[in-house]
DSSP file (Angstrom, degrees, kcal/mol; ACC not computed):
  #  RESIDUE AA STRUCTURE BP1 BP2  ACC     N-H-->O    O-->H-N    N-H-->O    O-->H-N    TCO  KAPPA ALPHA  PHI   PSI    X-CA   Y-CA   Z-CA
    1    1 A X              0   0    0      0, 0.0     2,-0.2     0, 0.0   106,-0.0   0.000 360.0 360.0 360.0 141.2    7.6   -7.4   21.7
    2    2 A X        -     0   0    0      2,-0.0   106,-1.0     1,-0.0     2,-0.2  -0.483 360.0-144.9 -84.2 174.3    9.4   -6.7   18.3
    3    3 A X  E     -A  107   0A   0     -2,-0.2   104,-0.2   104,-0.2     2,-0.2  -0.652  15.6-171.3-103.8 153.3    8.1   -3.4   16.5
    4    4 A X  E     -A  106   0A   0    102,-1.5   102,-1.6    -2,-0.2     2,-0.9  -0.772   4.7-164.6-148.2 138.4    8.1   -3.9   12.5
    5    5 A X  E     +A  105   0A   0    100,-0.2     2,-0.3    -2,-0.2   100,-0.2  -0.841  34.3 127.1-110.9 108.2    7.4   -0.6   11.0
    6    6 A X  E    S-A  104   0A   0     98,-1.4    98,-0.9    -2,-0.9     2,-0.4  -0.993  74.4 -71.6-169.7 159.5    6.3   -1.3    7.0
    7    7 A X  E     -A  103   0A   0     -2,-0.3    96,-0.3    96,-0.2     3,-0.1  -0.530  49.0-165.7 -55.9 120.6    3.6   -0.8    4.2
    8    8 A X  E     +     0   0A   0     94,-3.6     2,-0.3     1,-0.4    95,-0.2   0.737  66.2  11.1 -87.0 -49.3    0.5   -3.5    6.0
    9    9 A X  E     +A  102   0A   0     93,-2.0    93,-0.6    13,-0.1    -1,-0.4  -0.991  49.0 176.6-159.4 140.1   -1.3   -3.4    2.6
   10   10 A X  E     +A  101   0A   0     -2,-0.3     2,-0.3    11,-0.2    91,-0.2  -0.910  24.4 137.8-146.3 145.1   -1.6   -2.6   -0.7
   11   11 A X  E     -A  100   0A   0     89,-2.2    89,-1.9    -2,-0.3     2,-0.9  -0.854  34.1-159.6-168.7 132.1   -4.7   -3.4   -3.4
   12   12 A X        -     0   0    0     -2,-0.3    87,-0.1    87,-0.2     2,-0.1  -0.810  39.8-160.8-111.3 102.9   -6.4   -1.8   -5.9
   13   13 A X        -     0   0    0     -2,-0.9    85,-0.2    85,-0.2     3,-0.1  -0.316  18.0 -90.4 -92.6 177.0   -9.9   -4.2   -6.0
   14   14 A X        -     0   0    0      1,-0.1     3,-0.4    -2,-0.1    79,-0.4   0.043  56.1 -72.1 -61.8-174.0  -12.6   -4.9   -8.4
   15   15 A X  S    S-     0   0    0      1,-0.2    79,-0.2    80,-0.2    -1,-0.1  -0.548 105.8 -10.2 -75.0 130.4  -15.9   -3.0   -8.6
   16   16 A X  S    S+     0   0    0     77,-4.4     2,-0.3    -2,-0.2    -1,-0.2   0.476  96.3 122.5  98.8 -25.9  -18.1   -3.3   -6.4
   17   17 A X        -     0   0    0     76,-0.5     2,-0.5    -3,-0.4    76,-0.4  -0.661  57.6-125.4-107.8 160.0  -16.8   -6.3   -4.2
   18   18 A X        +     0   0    0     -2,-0.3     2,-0.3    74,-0.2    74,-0.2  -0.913  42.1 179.1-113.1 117.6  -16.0   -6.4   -0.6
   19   19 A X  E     -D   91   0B   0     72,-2.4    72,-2.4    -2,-0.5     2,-0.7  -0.921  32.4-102.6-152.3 152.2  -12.6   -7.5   -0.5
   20   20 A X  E     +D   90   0B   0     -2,-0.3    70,-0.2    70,-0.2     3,-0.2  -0.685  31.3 179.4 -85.7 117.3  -10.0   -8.3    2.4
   21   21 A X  E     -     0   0B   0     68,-1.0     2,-0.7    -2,-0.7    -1,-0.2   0.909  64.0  -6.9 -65.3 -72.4   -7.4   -5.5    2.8
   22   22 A X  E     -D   89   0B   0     67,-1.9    67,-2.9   -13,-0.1     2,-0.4  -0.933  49.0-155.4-131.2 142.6   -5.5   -6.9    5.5
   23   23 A X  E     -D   88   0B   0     -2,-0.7    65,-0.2    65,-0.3    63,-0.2  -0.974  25.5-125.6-111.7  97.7   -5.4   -9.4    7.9
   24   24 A X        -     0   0    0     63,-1.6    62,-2.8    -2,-0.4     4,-0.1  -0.274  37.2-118.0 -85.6 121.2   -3.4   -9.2   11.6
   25   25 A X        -     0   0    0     60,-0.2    61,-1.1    -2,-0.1     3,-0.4   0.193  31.8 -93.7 -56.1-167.0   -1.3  -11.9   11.7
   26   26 A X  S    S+     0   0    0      1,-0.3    -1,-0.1    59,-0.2     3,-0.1  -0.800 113.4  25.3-104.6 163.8   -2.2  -14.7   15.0
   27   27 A X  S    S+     0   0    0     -2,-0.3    -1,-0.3     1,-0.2     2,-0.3   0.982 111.9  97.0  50.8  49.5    0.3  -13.6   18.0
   28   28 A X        -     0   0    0     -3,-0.4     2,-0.5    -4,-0.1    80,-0.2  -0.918  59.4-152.9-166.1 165.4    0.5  -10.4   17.0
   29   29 A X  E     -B  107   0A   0     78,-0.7    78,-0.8    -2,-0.3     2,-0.5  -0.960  16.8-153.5-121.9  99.5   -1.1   -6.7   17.5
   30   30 A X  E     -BC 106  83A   0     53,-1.8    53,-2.0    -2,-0.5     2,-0.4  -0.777  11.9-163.9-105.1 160.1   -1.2   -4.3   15.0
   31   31 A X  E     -BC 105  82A   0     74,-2.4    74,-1.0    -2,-0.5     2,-0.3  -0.927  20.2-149.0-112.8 136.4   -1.3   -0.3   15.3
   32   32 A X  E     -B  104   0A   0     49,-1.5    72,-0.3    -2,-0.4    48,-0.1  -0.811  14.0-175.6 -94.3 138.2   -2.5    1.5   11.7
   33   33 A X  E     -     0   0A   0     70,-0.9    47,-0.3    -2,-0.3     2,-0.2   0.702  67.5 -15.8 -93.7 -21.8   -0.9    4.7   11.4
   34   34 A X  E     -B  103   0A   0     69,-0.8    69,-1.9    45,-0.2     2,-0.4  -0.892  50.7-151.6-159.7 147.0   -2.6    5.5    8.3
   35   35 A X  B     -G   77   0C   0     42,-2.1    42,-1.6    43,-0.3     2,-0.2  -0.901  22.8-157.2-114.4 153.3   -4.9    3.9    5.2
   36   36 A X        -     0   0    0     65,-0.4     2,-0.7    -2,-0.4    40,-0.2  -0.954  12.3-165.6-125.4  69.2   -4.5    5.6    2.8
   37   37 A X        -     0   0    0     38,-0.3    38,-3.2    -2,-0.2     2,-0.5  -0.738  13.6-172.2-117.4 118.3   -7.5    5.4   -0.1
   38   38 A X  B     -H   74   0D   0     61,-2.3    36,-0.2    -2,-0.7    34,-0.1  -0.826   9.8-155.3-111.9  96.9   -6.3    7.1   -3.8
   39   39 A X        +     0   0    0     34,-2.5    59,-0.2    -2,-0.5     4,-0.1  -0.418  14.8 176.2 -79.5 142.2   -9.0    7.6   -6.8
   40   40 A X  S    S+     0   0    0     57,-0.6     2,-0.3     2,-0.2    -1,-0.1  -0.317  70.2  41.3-140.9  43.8   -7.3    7.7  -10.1
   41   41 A X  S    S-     0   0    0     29,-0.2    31,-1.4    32,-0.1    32,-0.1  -0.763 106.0 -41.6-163.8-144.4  -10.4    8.0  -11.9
   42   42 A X  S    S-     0   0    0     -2,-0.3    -2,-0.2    29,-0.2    55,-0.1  -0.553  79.5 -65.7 -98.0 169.5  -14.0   10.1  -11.3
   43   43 A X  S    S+     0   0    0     -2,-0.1     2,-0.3    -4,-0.1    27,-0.2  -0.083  70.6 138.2 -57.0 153.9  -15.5   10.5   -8.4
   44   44 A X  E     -E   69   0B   0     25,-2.5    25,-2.5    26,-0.3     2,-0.2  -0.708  39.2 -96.7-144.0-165.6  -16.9    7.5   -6.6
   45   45 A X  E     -E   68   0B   0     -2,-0.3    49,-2.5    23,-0.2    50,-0.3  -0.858  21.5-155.7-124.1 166.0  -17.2    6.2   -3.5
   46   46 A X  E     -EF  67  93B   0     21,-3.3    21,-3.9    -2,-0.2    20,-0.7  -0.804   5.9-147.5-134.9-179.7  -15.7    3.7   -1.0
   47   47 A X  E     - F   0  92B   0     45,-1.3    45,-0.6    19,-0.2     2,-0.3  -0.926   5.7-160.5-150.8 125.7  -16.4    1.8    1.7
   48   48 A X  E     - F   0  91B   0     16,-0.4    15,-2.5    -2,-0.2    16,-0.8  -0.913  11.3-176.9-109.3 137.6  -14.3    0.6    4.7
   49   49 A X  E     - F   0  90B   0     41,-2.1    41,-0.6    -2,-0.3     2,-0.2  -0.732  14.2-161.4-137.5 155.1  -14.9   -2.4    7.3
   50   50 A X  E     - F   0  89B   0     11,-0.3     2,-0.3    -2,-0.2    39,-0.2  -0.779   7.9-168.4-146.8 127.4  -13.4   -3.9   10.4
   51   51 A X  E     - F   0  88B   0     37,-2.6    37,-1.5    -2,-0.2     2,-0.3  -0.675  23.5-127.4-123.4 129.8  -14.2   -7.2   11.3
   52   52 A X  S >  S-     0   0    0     -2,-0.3     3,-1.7    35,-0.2    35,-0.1  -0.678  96.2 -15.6 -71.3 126.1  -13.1   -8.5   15.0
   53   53 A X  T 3  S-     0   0    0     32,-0.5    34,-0.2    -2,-0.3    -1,-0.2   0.643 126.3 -69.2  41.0  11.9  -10.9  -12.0   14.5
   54   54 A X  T 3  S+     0   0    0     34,-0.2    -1,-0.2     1,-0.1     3,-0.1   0.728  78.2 175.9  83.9  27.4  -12.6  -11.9   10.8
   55   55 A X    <   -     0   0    0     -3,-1.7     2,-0.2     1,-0.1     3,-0.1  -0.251  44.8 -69.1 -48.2 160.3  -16.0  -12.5   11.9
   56   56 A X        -     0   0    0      1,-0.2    -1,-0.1    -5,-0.0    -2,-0.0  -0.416  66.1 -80.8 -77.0 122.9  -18.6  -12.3    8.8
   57   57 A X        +     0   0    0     -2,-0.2     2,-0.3    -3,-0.1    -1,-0.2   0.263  61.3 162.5 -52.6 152.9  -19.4   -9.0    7.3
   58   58 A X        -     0   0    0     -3,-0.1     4,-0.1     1,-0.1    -1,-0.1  -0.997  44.5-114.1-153.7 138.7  -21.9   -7.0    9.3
   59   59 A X  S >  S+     0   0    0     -2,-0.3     3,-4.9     1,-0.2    -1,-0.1   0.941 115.1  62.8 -33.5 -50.6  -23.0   -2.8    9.4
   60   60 A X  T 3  S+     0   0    0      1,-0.3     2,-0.2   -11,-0.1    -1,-0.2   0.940  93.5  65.9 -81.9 -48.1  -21.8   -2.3   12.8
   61   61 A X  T 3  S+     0   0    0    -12,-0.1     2,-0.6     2,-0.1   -11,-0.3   0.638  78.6 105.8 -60.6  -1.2  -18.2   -3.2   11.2
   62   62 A X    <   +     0   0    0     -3,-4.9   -13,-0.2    -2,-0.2     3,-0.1  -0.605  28.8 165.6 -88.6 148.4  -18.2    0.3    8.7
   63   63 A X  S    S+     0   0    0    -15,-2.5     2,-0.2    -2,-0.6    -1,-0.2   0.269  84.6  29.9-118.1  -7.6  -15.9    2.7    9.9
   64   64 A X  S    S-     0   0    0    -16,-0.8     2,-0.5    13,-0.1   -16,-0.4  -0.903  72.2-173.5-120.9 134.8  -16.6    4.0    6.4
   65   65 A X  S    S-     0   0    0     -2,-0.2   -18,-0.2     1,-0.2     3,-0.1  -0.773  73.6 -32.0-143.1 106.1  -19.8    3.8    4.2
   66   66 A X  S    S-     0   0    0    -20,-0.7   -19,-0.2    -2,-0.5    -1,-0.2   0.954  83.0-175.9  67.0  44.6  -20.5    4.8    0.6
   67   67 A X  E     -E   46   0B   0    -21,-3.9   -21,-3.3    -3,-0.1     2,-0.2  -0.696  24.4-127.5 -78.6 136.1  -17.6    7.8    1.7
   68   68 A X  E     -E   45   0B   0    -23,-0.2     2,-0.3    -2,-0.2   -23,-0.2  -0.639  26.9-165.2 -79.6 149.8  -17.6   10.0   -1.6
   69   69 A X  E     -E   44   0B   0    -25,-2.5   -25,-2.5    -2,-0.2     3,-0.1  -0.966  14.0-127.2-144.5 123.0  -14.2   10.8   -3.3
   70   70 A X        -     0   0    0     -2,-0.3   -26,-0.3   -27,-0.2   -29,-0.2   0.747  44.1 -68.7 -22.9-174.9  -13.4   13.3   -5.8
   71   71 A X  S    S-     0   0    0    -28,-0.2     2,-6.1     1,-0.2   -29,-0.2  -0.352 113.9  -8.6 -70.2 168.4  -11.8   12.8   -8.9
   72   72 A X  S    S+     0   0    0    -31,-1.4    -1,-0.2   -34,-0.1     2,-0.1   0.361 105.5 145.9  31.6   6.4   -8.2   11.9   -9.0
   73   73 A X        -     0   0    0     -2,-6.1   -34,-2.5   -32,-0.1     2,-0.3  -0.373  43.5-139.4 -79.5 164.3   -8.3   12.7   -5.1
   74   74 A X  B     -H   38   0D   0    -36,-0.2   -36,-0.2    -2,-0.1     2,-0.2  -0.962  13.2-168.1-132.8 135.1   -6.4   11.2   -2.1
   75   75 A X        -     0   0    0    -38,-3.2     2,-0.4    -2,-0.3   -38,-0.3  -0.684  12.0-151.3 -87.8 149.8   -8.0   10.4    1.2
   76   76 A X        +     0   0    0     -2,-0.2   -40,-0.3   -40,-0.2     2,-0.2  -0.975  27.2 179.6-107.5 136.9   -6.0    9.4    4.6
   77   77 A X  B     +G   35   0C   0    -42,-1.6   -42,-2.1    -2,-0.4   -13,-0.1  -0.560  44.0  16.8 -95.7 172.0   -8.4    7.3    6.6
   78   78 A X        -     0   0    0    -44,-0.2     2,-0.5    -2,-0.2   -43,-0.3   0.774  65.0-174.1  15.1  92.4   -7.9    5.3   10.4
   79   79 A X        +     0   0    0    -45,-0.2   -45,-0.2     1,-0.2   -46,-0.2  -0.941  62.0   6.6-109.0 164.4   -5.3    7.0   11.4
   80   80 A X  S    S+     0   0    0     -2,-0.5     2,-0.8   -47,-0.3    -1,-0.2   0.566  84.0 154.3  34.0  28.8   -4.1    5.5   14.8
   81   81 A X        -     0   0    0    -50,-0.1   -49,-1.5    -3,-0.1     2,-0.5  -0.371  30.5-150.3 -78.6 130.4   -6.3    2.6   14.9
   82   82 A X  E     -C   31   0A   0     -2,-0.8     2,-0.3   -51,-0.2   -51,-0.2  -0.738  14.6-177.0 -97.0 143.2   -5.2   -0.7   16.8
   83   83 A X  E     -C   30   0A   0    -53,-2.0   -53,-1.8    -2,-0.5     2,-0.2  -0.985  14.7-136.3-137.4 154.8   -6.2   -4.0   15.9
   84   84 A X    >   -     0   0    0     -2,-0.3     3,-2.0   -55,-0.2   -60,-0.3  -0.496  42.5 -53.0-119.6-155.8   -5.7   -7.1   17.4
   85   85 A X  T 3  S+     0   0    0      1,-0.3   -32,-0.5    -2,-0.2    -1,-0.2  -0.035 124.6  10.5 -58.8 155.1   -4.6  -11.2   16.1
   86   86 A X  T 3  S+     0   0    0    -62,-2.8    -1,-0.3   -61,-1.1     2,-0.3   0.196  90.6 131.5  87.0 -35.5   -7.0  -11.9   13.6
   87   87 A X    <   -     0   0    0     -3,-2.0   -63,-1.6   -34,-0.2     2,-0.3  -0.654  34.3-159.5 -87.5 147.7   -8.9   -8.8   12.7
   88   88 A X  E     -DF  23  51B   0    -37,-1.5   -37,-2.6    -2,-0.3     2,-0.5  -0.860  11.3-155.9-118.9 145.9   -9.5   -7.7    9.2
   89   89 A X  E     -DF  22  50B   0    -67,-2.9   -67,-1.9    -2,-0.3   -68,-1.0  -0.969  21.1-167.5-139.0 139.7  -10.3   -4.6    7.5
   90   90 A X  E     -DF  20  49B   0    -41,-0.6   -41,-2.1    -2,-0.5   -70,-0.2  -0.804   2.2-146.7-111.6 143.8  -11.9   -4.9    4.4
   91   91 A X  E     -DF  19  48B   0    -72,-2.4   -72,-2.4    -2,-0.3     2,-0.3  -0.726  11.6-171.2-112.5 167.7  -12.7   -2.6    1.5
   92   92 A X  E     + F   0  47B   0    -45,-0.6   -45,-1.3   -74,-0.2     2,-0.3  -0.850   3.9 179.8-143.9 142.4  -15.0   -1.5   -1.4
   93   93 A X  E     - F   0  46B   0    -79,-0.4   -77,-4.4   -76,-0.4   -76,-0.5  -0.880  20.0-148.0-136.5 159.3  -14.9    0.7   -4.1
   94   94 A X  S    S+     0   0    0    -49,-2.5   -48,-0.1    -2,-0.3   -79,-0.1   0.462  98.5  28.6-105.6   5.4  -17.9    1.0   -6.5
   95   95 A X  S    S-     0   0    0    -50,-0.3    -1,-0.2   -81,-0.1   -80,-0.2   0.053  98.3-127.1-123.7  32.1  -16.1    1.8   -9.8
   96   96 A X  S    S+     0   0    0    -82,-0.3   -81,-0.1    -3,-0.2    -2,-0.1   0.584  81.9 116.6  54.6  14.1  -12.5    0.0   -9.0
   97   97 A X        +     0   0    0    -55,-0.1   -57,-0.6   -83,-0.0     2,-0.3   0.462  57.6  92.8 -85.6  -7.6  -10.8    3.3   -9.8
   98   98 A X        -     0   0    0    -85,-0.2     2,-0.5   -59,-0.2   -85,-0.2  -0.674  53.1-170.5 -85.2 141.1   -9.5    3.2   -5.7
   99   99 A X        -     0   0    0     -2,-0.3   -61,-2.3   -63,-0.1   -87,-0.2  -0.982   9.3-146.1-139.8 154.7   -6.6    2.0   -4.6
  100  100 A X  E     -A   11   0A   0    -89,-1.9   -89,-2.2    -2,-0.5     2,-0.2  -0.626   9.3-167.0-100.0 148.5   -5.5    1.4   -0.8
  101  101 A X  E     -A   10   0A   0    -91,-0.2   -65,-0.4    -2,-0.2     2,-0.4  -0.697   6.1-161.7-161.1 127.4   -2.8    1.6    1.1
  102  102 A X  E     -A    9   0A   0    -93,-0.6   -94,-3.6    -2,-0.2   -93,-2.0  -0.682  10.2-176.7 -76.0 100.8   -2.0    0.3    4.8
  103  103 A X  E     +AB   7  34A   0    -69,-1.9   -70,-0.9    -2,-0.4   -69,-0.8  -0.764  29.0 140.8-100.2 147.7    1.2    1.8    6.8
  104  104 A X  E     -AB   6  32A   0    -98,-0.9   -98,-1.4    -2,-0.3     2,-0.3  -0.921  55.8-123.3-160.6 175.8    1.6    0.3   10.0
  105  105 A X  E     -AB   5  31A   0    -74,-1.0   -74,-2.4    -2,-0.2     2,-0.4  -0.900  27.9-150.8-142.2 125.8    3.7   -1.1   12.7
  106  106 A X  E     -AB   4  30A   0   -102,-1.6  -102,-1.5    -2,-0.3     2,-0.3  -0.832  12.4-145.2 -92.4 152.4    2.9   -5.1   13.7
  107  107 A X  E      AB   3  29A   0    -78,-0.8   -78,-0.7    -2,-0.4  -104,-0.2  -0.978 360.0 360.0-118.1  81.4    3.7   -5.8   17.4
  108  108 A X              0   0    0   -106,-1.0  -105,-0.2    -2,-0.3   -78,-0.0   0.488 360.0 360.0 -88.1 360.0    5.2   -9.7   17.8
């Protein structure tokens, strides 16, 4: 298998909305080394999701839910998480002041 070692994701979404970070490509593996979730505005909250082969959002998928974040603060989230072809992890933030970012390595 090749290794590729690179920034997975990056997205600063609307309010409010449940939106696809990332997506694992088919015939491939990925391992997250870190998300990354960065408020540039007042505190809110977020929310993070991970959907097996991008099945239809569901509870059992949060791996975060309504998490509060400071002001101007930086989170690291999932750090060593594996995912496999197919799986998505999706995000929220409730006043669009968050923005994410996915380091990784995909496995082809």
């Amino acid at each position: 298998m090749a290794d590729t070692y690179k920034i997975l994701a990056q997205l600063k979404p609307g309010a409010n909305v449940l939106t696809d970070l990332y997506t694992v490509p088919a015939a491939t593996v990925t391992i997250v080394s870190m998300l990354t979730v960065c408020n540039q505005g007042a505190a809110t909250a977020y929310t993070i999701k991970a959907a097996v082969a991008g099945e239809a959002d569901a509870t059992k998928q949060a791996t975060a839910s309504l998490k509060a974040i400071a002001a101007n603060a930086t989170i690291n989230e999932i750090v060593g998480a594996t995912l496999g072809a197919t799986d998505v992890l999706r995000v929220l933030n409730i006043v669009a002041t968050c923005s994410f970012t996915l380091f990784g390595v995909e496995k082809t």
